[in-house]
C-alpha positions in Angstrom: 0.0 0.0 0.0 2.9 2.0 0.6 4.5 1.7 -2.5 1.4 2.5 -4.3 1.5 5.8 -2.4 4.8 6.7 -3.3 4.5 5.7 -7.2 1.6 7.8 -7.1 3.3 10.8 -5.8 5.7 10.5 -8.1 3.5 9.6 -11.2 1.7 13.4 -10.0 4.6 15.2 -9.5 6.1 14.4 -12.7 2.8 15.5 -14.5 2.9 19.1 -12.5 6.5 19.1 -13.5 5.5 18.2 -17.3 3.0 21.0 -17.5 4.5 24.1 -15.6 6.3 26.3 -17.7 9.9 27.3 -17.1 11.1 30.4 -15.5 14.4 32.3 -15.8 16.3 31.6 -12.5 17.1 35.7 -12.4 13.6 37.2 -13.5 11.4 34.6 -12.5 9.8 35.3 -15.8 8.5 32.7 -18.5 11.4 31.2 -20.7 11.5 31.1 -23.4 9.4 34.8 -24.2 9.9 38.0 -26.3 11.4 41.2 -26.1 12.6 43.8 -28.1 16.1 45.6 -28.6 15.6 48.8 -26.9 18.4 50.8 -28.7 19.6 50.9 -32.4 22.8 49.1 -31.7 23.4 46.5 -29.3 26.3 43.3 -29.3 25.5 39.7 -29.0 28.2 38.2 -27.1 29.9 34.7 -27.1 29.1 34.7 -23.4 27.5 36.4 -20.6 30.2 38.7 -20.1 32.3 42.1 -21.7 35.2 39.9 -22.2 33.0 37.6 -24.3 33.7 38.1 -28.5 30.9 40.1 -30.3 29.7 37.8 -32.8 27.0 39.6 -33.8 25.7 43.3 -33.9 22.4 44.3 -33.7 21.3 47.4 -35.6 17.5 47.7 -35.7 15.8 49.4 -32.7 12.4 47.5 -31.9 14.0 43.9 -33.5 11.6 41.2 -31.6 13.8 38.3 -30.2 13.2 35.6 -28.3 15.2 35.6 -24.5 16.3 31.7 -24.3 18.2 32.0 -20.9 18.8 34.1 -18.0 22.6 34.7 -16.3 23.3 38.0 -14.0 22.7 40.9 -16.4 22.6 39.0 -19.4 20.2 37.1 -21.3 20.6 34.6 -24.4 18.5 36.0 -27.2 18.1 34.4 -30.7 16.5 36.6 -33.6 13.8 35.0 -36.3 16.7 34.0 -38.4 17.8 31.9 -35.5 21.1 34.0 -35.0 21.8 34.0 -30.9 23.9 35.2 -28.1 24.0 37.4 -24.9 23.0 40.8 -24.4 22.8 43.1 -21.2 19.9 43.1 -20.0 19.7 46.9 -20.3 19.5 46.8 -23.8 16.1 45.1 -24.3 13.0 46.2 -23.7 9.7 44.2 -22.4 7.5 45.8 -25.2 6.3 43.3 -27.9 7.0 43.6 -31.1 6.8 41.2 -34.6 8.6 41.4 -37.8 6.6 41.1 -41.0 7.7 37.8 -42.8 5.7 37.5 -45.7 5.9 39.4 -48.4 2.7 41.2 -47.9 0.5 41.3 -44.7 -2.8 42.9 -44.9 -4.4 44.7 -41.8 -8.3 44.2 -41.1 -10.5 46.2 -39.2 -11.6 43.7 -37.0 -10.3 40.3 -36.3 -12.3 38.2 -39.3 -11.2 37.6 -43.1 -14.1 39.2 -44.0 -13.4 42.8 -42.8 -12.5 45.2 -44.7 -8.5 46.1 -45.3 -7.2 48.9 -43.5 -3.1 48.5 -44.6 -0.5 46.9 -46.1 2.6 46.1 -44.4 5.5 44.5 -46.2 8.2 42.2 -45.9 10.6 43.4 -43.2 8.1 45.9 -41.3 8.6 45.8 -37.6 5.4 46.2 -35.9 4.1 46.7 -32.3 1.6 44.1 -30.9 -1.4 46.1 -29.5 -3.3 42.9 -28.5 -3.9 38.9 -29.6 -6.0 36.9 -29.6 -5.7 33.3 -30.4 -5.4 33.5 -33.8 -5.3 37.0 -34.9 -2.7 40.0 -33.5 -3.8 44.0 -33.4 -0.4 45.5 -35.0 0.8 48.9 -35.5 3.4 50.6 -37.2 4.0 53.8 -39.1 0.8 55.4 -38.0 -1.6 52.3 -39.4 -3.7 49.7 -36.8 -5.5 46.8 -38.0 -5.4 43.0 -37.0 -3.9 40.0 -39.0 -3.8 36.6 -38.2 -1.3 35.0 -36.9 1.6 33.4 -39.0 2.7 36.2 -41.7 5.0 37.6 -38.5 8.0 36.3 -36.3 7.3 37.5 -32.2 4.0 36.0 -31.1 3.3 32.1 -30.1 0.7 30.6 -32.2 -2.2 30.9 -29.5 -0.6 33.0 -27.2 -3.3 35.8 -25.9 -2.0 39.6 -24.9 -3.8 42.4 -23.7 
């Protein structure tokens, strides 16, 4: 009877282990997430440290990426091209944004392929999530709002829900 105890312990605390979500050990936030680069220029590192080699430099205020792992001031970051490394922490910002990825994306006025088309963003466009829903995203960028669904941009989870 026992043993049946214990295996069933351990059969339920390896399911709540299965299903809880990881968090950085420094922010105690969700890995992996998205950010954005908060300046126009920022190195990715080797390593979590100045005397790590820049490998990489990042020149495009607003760039979503995708923190991977947490150490000190620095976090592991990879972009949609799947280019990584570590940044200072100071250089990214918790505001969400998505790059366009195909080579048009139209904006509705509402959240349903029937509504009418507001914008056209194209391939490249770095827009600011206002909101998502399951399947569809309220962007903005250059003065235009509308909603697309998911899967023409590079920052959101598919079902992942903002406000």
């Amino acid at each position: 009877m026992i043993r049946l105890a214990i295996l069933v312990s351990a059969l339920f605390l390896s399911a709540a282990a299965a299903g809880a979500q990881e968090v950085g050990a420094v922010t105690n936030l969700p890995l992996p997430r998205y950010v954005s680069l908060k300046t126009s220029e920022g190195n990715l590192r080797r390593g979590p440290s100045l005397s790590h080699r820049i490998d990489w430099v990042l020149t495009r205020r607003n760039m979503p990426l995708r923190v991977t792992a947490e150490y000190g001031h620095w976090r592991r970051v990879i972009d949609r091209d799947g280019v990584g490394g570590w940044v200072h922490y100071s250089l990214l910002s918790g505001v969400r944004t998505v790059i366009v990825e195909a080579d048009e994306l139209s904006l509705l006025g509402r959240p349903d392929a029937a509504a009418p088309e507001v914008a056209r963003f194209e391939r490249g466009v770095v827009a600011r999530i206002d909101e998502c829903l399951p399947d569809w995203c309220r962007l903005s960028a250059g003065g235009y709002r509308g909603w697309a669904p998911k899967g023409a941009y590079w920052g959101v989870e598919p079902g992942e829900v903002l406000d």
